[in-house]
Every structure is written in structure tokens, then in C-alpha cells.
PLY file of the C-alpha trace (Angstrom):
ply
format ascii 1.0
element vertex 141
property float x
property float y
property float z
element edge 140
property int vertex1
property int vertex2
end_header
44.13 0.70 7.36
43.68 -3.59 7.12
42.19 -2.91 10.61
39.48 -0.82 9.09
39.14 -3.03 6.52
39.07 -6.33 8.69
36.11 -3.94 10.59
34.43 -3.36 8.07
34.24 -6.40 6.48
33.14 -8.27 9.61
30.57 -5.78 10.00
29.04 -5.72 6.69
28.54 -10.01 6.89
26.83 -9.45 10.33
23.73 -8.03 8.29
21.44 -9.30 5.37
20.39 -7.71 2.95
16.88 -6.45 3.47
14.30 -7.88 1.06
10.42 -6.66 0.32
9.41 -9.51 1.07
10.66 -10.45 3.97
8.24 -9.96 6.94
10.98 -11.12 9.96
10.07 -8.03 11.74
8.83 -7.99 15.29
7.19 -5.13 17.35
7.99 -5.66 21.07
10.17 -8.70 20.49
7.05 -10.95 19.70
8.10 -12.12 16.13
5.86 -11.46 13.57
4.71 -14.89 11.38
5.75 -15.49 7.80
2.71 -15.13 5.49
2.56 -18.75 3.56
2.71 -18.25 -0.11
1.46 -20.66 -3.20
1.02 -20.18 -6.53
-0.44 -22.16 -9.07
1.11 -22.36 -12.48
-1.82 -21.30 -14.84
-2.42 -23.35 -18.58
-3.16 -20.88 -21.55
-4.59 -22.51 -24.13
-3.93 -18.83 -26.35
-0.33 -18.67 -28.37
1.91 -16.59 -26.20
3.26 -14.95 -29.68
-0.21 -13.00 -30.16
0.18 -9.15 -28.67
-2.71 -7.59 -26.85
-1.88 -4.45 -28.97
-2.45 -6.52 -32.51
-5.80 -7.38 -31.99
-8.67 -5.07 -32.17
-11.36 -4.15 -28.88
-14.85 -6.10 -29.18
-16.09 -2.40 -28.63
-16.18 0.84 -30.42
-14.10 3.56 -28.01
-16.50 6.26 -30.69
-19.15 4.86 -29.08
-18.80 6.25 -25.47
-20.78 9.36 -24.29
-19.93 10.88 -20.87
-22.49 13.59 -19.47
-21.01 16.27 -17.45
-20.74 15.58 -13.36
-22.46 17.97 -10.78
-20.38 19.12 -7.99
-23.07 18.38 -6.22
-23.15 14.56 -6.53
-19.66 14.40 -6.38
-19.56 15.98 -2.57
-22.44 13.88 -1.73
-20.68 10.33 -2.74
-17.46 11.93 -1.37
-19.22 12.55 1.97
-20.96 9.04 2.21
-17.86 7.06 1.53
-15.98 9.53 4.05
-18.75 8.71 6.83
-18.90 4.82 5.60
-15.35 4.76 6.32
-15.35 6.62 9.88
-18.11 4.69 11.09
-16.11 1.32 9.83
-12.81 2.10 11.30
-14.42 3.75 14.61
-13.48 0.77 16.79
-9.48 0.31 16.34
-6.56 -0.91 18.47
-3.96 1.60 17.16
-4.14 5.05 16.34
-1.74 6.50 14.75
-1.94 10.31 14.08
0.18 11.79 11.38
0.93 10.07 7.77
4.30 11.35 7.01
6.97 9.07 6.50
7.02 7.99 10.31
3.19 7.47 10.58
3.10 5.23 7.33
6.74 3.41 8.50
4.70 2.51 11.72
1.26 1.63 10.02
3.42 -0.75 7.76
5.05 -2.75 10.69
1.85 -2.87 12.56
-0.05 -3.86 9.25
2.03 -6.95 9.39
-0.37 -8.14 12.39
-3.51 -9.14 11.26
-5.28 -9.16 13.96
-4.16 -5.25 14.96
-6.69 -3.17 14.02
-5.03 0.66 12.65
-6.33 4.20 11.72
-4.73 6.45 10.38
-5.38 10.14 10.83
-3.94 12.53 8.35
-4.44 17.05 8.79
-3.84 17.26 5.17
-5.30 15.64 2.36
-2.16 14.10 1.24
-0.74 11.49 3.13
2.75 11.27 2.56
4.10 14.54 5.24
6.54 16.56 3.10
7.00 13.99 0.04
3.64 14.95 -1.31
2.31 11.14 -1.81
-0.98 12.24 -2.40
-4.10 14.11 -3.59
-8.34 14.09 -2.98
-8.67 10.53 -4.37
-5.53 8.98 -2.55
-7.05 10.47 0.98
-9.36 7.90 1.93
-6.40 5.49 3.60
0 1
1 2
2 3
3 4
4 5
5 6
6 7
7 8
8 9
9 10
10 11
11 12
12 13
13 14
14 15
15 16
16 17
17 18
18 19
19 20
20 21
21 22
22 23
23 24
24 25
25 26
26 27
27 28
28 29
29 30
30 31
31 32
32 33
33 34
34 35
35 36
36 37
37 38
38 39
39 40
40 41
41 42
42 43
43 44
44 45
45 46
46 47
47 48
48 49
49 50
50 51
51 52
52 53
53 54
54 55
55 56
56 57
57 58
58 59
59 60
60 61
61 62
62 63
63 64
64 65
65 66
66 67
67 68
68 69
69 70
70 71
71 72
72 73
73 74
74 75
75 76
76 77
77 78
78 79
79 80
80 81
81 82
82 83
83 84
84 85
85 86
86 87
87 88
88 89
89 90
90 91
91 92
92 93
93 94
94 95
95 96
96 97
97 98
98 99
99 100
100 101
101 102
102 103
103 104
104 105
105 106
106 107
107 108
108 109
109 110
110 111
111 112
112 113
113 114
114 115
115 116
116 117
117 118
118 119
119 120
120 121
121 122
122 123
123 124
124 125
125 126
126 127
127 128
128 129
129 130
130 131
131 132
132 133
133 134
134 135
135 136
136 137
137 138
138 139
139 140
């Protein structure tokens, strides 16, 4: 039993804890470079004790009028983004077929590359394979 333990323990400081962040990975054993990250402190001038919620919209929300939408315009735009979007992605280093969980896992680690190039290509409209990540206005990748 202390020899499990003694095991286990020397196993468990042998790996970090993984982070968001972190971007360590490598594809191929060529490691992958660390994004460089600054940030500014920004200066209100505003009291930070004043809620968004308190104070009332410069607009009237009454005033707002929507007209109905035609199907028709809808499949046009829909179509025209679609094409924009093929014809903008048409020359790619990586193809990956499939956006289940695998096809997104490996769009992710290749995303960290910059200068890779990736399309995805999805059957369904819903990207996501059997956890159902998406819908018509999530397709466009």
C-alpha cells in the first residue's frame, strides 16, 4: 500500500496542471511560440460606485419598429455570406473534415499556428458531432 502511494505521488508531481492559457503545445515536435501578452491599465474618470442598471438609456426602447423579414432575403444573404466564405477559405493548408469533438480538438492545436491556414468541413449544420454545439447561425465556422 505506501508503494502505491510512493507511485502515485511521484507520478502525480511529474505533470502540471494544464492551464487555458497555456499554448506549450507542439504538433510534430516543433514547439509552438508563446503569444506575448500586454495590457494597459485603463483611467476612468466615471465613479466606479455608479451601476449601469441605475441610470436610464439615452433612447426610448418604445420607440423601435421592426418590419417583418422575407424568407426570401434571408436565403439570399445566407447564400452570399456562405459563397463569400467558400471562395475565402478555398486556398488552405489543412483540411480537416468532421467537427465533432476530434475535428475541433485538432482545429484548436493547429489554430495555435498562425501561419497554418484550416477549413473545416462539417455534414451537419451543427458543429459540435454528438454534443449538439450548434444551430443555422453557429454553422458558418
Amino acid at each position: 500500500m505506501a508503494t502505491m502511494a510512493t507511485t502515485l505521488t511521484s507520478l502525480s508531481t511529474k505533470y502540471q496542471k494544464f492551464s487555458p492559457l497555456d499554448t506549450s503545445s507542439s504538433f510534430h515536435g516543433t514547439p509552438i511560440s508563446k503569444p506575448t501578452l500586454r495590457m494597459q491599465p485603463t483611467k476612468s474618470s466615471s465613479s466606479p460606485n455608479v451601476s449601469i442598471s441605475m441610470s436610464s438609456p439615452p433612447y426610448d426602447l418604445n420607440a423601435f419598429k421592426f418590419e417583418p423579414i422575407k424568407e426570401s432575403i434571408v436565403s439570399r444573404e445566407m447564400t452570399r455570406r456562405y459563397m463569400t466564405d467558400m471562395i475565402t477559405h478555398a486556398d488552405t493548408d489543412v483540411v480537416i473534415v468532421g467537427a465533432g469533438s476530434a475535428g475541433l480538438s485538432c482545429a484548436y492545436e493547429l489554430s495555435k499556428n498562425p501561419s497554418v491556414k484550416i477549413a473545416i468541413v462539417e455534414q451537419s449544420v451543427s458543429p459540435g458531432g454528438g454534443a449538439w454545439l450548434g444551430g443555422q447561425l453557429f454553422s458558418a465556422m
